[in-house]
C-alpha beads as a LAMMPS data file, in Angstrom:
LAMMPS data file: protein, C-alpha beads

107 atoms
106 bonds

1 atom types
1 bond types

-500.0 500.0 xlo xhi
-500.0 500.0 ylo yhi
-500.0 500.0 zlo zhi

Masses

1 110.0

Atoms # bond

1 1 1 223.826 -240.248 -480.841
2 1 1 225.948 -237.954 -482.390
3 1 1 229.683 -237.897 -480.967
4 1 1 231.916 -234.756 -481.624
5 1 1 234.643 -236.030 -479.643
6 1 1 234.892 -239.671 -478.557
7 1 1 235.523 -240.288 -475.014
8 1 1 239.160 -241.500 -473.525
9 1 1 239.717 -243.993 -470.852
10 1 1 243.479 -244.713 -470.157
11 1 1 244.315 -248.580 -468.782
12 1 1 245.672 -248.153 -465.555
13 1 1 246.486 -251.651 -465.079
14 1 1 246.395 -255.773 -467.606
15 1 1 243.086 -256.319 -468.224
16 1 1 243.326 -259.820 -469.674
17 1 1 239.547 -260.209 -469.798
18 1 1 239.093 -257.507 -472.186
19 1 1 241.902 -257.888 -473.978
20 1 1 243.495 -254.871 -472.248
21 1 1 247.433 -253.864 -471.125
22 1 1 248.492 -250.682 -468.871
23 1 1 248.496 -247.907 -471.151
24 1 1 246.255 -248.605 -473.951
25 1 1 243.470 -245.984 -475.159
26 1 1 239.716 -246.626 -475.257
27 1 1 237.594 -244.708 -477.477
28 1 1 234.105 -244.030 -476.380
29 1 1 230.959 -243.291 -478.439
30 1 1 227.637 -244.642 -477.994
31 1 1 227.142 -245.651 -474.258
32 1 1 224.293 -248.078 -474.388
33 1 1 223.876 -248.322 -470.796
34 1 1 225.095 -250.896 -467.979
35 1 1 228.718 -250.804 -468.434
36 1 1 228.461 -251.208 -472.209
37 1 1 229.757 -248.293 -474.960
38 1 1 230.699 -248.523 -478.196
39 1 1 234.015 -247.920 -478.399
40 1 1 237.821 -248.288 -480.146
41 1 1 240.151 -250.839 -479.040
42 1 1 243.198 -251.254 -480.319
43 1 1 242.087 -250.468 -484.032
44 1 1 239.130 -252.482 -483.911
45 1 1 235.537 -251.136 -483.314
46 1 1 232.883 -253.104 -480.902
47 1 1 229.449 -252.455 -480.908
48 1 1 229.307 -253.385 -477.227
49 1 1 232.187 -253.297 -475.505
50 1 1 232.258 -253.922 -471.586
51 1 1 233.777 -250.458 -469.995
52 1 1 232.438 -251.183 -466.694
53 1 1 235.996 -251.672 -465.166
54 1 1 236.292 -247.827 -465.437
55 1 1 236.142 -245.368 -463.158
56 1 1 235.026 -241.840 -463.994
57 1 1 236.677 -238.336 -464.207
58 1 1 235.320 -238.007 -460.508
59 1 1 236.091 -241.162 -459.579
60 1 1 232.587 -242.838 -458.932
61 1 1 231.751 -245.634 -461.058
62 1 1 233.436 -249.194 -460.552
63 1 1 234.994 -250.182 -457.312
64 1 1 237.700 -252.048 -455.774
65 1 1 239.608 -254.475 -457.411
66 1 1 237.891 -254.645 -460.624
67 1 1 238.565 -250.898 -461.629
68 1 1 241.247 -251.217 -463.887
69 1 1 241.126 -247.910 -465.972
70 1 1 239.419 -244.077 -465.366
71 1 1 238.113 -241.959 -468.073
72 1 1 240.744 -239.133 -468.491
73 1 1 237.884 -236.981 -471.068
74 1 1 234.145 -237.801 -471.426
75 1 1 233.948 -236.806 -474.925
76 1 1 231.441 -234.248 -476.682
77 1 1 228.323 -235.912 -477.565
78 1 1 224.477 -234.930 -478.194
79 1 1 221.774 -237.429 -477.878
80 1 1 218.700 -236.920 -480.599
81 1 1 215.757 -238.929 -480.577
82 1 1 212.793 -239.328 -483.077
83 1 1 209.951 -238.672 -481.977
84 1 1 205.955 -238.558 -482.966
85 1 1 204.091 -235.462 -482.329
86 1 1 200.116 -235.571 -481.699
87 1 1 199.722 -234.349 -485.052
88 1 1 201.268 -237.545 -486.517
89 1 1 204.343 -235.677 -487.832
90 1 1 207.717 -236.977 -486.838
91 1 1 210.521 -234.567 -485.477
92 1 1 213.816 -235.071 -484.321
93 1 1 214.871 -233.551 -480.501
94 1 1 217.713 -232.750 -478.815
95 1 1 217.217 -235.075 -475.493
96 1 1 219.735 -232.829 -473.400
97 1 1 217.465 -231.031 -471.276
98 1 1 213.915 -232.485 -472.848
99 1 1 211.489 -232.360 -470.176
100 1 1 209.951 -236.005 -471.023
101 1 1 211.131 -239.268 -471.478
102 1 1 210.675 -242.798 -472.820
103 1 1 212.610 -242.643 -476.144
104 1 1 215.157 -244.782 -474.972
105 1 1 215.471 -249.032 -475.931
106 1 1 214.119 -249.504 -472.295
107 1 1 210.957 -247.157 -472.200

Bonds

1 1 1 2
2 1 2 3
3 1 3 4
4 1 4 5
5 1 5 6
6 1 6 7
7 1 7 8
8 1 8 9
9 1 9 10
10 1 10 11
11 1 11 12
12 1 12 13
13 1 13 14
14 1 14 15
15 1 15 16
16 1 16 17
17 1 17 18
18 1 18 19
19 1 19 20
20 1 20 21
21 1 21 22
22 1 22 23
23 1 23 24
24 1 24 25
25 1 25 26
26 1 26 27
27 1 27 28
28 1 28 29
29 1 29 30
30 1 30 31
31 1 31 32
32 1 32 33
33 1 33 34
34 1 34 35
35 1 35 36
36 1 36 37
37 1 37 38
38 1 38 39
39 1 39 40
40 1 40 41
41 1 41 42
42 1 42 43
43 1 43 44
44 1 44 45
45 1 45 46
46 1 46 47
47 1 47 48
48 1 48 49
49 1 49 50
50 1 50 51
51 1 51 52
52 1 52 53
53 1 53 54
54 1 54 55
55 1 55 56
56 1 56 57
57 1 57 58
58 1 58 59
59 1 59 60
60 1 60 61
61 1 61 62
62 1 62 63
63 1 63 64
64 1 64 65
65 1 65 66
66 1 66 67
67 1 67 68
68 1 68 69
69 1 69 70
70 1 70 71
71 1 71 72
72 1 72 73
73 1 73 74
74 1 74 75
75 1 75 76
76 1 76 77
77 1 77 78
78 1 78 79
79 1 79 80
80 1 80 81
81 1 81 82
82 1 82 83
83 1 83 84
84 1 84 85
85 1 85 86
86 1 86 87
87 1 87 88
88 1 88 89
89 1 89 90
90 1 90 91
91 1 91 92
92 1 92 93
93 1 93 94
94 1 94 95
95 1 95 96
96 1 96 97
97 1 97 98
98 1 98 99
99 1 99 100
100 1 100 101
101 1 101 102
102 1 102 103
103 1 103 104
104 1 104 105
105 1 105 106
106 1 106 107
């Protein structure tokens, strides 16, 4: 993953659990998948940090009483994976828009 511009989630509300208070700043960068990114917390970096009490720019995403935050910017990111060509050679491809798939940890 390559991140031009982190994502930005803005803490509506305490979030004890994670460590959280209404009006801190997460950074996004690699989402990993089921609620987990890593991200920025106040100056620390996590490999894994639990962002699934956010609720996206459109509003889908968590629900009820557990959303506790909404992503104010996505970010700018690009998603590359290695992969192995028939020939044996290994190239490197821009997954937005491949027509294939299983490149990812669960594939």
């Amino acid at each position: 993953m390559v991140t031009f511009r982190p994502g930005v989630i803005h803490v509506d509300r305490d979030i004890p659990e994670s460590g959280l208070k209404r009006g801190d700043t997460v950074l996004t960068y690699t989402y990993l998948g089921e609620g987990f990114s890593q991200a920025w917390v106040n100056g620390q970096f996590y490999d894994d940090f639990n962002i699934s009490f956010a609720k996206w720019p459109d509003g889908s995403g968590c629900g009820g009483a557990r959303c506790g935050a909404t992503y104010v910017d996505l970010g700018k990111k690009a998603w590359w994976a290695e992969v192995k060509l028939k020939s044996g050679a290994m190239r490197w491809v821009n997954m937005e828009g491949a027509s294939f798939d299983g490149v990812d940890l669960l594939a």
